[in-house]
C-alpha positions in Angstrom: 124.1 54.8 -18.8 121.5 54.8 -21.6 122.5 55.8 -25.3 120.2 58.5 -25.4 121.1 60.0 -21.5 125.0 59.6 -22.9 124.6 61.2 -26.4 122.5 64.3 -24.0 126.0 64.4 -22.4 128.2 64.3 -25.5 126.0 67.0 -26.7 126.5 69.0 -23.9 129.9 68.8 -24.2 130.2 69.4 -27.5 128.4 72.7 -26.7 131.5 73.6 -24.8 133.9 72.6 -27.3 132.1 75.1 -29.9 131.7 77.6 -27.5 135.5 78.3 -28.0 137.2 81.3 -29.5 136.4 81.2 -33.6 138.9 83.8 -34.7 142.2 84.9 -33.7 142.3 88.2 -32.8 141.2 91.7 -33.8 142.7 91.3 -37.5 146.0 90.8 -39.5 148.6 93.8 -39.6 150.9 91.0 -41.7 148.6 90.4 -44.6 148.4 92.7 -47.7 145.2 91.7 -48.5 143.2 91.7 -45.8 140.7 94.6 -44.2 141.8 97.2 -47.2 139.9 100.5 -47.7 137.6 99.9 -51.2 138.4 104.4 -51.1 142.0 103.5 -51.4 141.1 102.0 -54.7 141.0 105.4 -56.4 144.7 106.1 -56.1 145.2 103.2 -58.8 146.2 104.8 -62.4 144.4 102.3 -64.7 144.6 98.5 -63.8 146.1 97.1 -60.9 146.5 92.8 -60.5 148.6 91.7 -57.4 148.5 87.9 -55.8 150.9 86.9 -52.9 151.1 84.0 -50.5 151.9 84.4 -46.6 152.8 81.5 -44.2 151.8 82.8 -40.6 154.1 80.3 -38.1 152.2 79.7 -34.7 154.3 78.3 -31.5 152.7 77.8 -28.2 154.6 76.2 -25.2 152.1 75.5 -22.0 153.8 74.6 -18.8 151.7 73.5 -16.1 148.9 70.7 -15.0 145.6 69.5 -16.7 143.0 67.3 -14.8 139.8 65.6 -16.1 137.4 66.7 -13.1 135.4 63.5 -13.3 138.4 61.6 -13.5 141.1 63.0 -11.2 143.5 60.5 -11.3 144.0 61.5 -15.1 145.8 64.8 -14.3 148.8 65.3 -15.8 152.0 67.4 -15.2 154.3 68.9 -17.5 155.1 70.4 -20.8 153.5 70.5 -24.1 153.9 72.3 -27.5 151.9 73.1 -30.4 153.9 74.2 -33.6 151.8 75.1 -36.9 152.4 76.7 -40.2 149.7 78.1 -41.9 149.2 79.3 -45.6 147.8 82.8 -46.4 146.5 83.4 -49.7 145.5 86.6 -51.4 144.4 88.6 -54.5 143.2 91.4 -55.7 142.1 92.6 -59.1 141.0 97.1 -59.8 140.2 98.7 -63.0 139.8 102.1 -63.6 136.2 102.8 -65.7 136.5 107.0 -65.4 138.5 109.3 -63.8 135.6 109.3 -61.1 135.0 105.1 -61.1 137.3 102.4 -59.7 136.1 98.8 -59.7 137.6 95.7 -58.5 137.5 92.3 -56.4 139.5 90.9 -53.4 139.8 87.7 -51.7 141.7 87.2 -48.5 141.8 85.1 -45.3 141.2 87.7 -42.7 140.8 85.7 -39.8 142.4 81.6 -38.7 143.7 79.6 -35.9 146.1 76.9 -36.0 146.7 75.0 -32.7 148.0 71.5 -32.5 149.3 69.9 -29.3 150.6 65.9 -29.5 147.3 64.0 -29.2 148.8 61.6 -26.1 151.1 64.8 -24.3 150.2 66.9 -21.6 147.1 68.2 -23.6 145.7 64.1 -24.1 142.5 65.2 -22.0 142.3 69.0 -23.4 141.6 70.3 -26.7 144.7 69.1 -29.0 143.6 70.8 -32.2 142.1 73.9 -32.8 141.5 75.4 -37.0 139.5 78.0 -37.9 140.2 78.9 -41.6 138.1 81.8 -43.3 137.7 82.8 -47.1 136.4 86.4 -47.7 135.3 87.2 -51.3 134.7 90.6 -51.8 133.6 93.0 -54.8 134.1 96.4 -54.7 133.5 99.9 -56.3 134.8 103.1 -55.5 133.7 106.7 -56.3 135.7 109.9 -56.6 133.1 112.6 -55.4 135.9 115.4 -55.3 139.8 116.4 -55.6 140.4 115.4 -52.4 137.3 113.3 -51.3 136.9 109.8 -52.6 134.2 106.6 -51.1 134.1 102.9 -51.4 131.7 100.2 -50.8 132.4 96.6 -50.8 130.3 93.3 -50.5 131.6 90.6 -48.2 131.1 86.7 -48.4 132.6 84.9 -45.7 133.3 81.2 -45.8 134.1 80.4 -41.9 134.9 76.5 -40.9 136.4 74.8 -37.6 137.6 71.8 -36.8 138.2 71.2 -32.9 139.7 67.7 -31.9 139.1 66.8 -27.6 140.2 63.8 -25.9 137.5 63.1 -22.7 137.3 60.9 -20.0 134.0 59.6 -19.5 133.3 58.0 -15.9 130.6 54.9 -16.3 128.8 53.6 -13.3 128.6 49.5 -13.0 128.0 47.1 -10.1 131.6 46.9 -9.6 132.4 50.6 -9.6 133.1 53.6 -12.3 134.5 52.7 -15.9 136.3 55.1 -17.2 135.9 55.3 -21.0 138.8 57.6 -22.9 137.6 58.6 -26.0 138.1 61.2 -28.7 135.3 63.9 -30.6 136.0 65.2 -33.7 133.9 68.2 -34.4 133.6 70.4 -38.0 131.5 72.8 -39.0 131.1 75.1 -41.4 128.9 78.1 -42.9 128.9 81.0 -45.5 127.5 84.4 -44.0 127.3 88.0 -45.7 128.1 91.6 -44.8 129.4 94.5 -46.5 132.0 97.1 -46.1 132.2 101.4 -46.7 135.1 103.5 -46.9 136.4 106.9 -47.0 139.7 108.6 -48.4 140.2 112.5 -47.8 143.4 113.9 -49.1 143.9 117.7 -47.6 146.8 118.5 -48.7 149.6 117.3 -50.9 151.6 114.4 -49.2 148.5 113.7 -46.6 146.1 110.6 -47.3 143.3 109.9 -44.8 140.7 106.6 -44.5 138.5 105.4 -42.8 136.9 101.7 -43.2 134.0 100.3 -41.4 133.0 96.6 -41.9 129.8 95.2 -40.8 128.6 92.5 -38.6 128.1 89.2 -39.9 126.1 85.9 -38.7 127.7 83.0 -38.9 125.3 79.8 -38.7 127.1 76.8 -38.3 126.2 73.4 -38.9 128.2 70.3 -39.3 128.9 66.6 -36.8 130.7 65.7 -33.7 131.7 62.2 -33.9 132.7 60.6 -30.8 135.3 57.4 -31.2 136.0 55.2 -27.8 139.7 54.4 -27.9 139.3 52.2 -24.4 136.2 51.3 -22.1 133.2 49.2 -22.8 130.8 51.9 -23.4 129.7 53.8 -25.5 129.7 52.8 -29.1 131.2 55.1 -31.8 128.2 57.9 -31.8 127.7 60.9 -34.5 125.2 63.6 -34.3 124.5 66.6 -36.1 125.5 70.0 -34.6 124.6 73.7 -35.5 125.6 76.8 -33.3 126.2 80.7 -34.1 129.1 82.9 -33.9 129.3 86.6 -35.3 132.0 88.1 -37.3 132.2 91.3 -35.7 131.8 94.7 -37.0 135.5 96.2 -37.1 136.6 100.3 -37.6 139.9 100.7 -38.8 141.2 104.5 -39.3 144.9 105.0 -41.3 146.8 107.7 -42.0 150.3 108.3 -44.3 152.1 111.6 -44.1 154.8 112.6 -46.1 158.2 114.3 -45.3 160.0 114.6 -48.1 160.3 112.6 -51.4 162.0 109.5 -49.9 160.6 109.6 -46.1 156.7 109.4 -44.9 154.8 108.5 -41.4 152.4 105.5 -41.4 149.6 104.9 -38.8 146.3 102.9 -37.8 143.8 102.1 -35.5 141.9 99.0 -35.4 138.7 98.2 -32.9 136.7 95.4 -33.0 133.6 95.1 -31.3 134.3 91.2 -29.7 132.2 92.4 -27.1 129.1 91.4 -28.8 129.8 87.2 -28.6 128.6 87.5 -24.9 127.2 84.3 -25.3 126.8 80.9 -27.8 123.9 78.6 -27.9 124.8 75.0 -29.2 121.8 73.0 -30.4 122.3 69.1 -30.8 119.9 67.5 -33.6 118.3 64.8 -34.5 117.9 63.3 -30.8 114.2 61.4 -30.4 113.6 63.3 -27.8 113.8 66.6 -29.7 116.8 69.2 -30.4 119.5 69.8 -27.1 120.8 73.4 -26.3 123.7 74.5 -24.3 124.1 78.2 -23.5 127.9 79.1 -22.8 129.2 82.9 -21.5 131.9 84.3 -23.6 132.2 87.1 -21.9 134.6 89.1 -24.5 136.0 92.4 -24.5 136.5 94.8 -27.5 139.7 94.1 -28.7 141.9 97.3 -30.7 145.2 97.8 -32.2 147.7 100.8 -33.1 150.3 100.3 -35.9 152.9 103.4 -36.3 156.4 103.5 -38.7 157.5 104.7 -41.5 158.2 104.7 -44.8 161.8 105.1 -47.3 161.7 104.8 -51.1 165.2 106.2 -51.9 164.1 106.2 -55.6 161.9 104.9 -58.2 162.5 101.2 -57.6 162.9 100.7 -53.7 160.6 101.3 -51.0 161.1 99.9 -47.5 158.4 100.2 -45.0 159.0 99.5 -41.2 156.0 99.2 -38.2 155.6 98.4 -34.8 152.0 97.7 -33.2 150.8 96.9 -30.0 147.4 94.9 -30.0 144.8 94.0 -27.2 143.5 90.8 -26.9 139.7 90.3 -26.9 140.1 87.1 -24.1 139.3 87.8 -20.8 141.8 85.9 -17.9 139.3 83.5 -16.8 138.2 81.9 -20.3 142.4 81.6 -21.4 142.9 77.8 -21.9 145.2 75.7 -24.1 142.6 76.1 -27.5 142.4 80.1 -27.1 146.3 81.1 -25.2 146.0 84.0 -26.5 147.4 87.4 -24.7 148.0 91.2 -25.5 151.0 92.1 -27.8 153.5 93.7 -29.4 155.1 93.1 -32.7 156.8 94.6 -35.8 156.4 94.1 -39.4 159.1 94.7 -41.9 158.4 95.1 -45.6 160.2 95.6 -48.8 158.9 96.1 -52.8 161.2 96.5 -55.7 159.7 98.0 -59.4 162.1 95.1 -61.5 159.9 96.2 -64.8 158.1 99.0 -65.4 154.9 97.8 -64.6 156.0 94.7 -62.3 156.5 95.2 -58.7 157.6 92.4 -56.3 157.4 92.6 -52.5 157.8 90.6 -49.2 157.4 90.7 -45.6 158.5 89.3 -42.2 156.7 89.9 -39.0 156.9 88.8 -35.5 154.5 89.4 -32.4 156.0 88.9 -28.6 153.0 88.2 -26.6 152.7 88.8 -23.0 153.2 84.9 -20.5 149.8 84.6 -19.9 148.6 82.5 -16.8 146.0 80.1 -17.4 143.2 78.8 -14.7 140.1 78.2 -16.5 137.8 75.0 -16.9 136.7 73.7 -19.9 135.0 71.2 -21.0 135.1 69.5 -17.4 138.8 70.1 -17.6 141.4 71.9 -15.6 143.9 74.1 -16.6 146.3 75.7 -14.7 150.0 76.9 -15.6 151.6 79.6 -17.6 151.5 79.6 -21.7 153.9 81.5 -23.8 152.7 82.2 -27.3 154.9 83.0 -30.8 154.3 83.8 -34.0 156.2 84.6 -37.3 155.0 85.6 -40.6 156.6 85.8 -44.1 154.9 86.1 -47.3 155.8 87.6 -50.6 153.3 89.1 -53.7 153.8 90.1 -57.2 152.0 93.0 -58.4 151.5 94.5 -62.1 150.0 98.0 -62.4 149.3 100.3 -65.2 
């Protein structure tokens, strides 16, 4: 095999590594700081400042079989486990200009993945780690037009980066018969795209708070290497090339709604669609080859993913408020493209949250939540690989903020 027909075929195959799932589902119901209405910013008194950290806890078990097509007698049987913790930032900063004008700034991580399987398990011929971290920076203003009708607008910049690790088996031909060379690619890329964000508050009556929040579409370019290192075999060499592909950030609706009972007691709700519909497709482009730029086209095929939260709120008096919610959320992944980098399935979860005013301008809070996702069966190909068994996905979140507000 000649070095340029064999880096054709590592770029095709790094097409199909990046044509992977990017993000990790419709949104986060766990983080504070993420997907907030720049309307809501109008209910602050004077100056609000609140930073918090959340670690998100990701478990997968996959029980099954995965075989290398090209090289058969690789297939492996089994059980394998990925177990990750992740770190979720967050801050936000409002000041109040008029009685009418709200500024302010936010920064969250609306969006990650965090998969890593042992590198010589079950998953040795499969993708063994999967990261997508984001970074959303995001200034804000907000306008009350009315006594019960406020908007917002935000700008969004989006730092998006993923790192995908794959071990392959490469079949070589010779006079005596196939080599197989086992190697490993290691793939990042990374890009900054920009979008913006509007929102609406209407208050009708005393007790009822209404919003609205649409966030726009954004276009990710993203450009970075694939480096391919032999760890047995005569051929190849190790090889880099540079790699660029797009993937969209997709527009997402969310609608909220708090209703009060009484003093102590009020009714929380949302409803969250993404359009995930719109990655259909991704075109990777390998550069820098003499014989001009390589493109892979990959189907996605995604559905619109959505997501209703309902509970409640207590705050038995000025210090203490408890909120409690349940959600059920749909998972963008079709059945046929679930594999060991995107296990992903439909779910349902709860989130429990509690704040406490210890001064009288200095409120801490924290939060646990857990989601129980459906056992999702898995029969897909990917990157010349089979994969076939049953995964069962977990995750746990925790995270705690400190908040002063005048």
């Amino acid at each position: 095999m000649s070095k340029r027909l064999f880096i054709r075929f590592l770029l095709s195959l790094c097409g199909i590594i990046f044509s992977v799932n990017a993000f990790a589902s419709g949104g986060q119901i766990f983080n504070p700081f993420a997907f907030l209405n720049p309307a809501s910013m109008m209910l602050t008194n004077k100056d609000k400042v609140s930073g918090g950290l959340g670690l998100a806890s990701v478990r997968v078990r996959f029980n099954g079989s995965i075989t290398p097509l090209a090289a058969p007698s690789f297939s492996k049987t089994g059980d394998t486990r990925s177990e990750t913790v992740y770190y979720l930032p967050g801050f936000l900063a409002y000041h109040r200009f008029s009685p009418w004008l709200v500024g302010g700034f936010v920064f969250s991580t609306p969006y990650f993945t965090d998969l890593n399987f042992p590198k010589f398990g079950l998953a040795q011929f499969s993708t063994f780690i999967t990261r997508v971290r984001t970074a959303d920076l995001s200034p804000r203003i907000a306008i009350q037009l009315s006594k019960k009708f406020a908007i917002g607008a935000g700008f969004n910049a989006t730092w998006l980066s993923i790192q995908l690790n794959n071990n392959v088996v490469i079949p070589v031909p010779t006079p005596l018969g196939a080599v197989f060379n086992q190697g490993e690619f290691i793939n990042k890329v990374s890009d900054w795209a920009y979008g913006w964000d509007v929102g609406l508050m209407y208050r009708p009556f005393k007790g009822t708070i209404l919003g609205a929040t649409y966030y726009s579409r954004e276009s990710h370019t993203l450009t970075g290497n694939s480096v391919y290192a032999p760890t047995s075999g005569f051929l190849p060499r190790t090889v880099s090339e540079k790699i660029r592909t797009k993937l969209p950030r997709p527009q997402t609706v969310v609608v909220r709604a708090f209703q009060a009972l009484s003093k102590p007691f009020g009714l929380i709700g949302a409803f969250y669609w993404t359009d995930w519909s719109t990655l259909q497709q991704a075109v990777v482009t390998g550069l820098g080859l003499p014989a001009g730029p390589t493109t892979t086209i990959l189907p996605f095929n995604y559905e619109n993913a959505y997501r209703f939260d309902w509970g409640g709120r207590w705050a038995p008096d000025d210090k203490w408020v408890f909120i409690l919610l349940g959600f059920f959320e749909k998972t963008p992944t079709v059945a046929n493209a679930r594999n060991l980098t995107l296990p992903e399935a439909s779910s349902l979860g709860i989130v429990y949250r509690v704040s406490y005013n210890f001064r009288k301008h200095w409120q801490v809070g924290g939060y646990y939540g857990h989601r129980w996702f459906r056992h999702a069966s898995l029969d897909s190909v990917v990157l010349g690989t089979r994969t076939v068994g049953e995964s069962f996905p977990r995750s746990d979140f925790v995270g705690i903020d400190l908040t002063y507000q005048d």
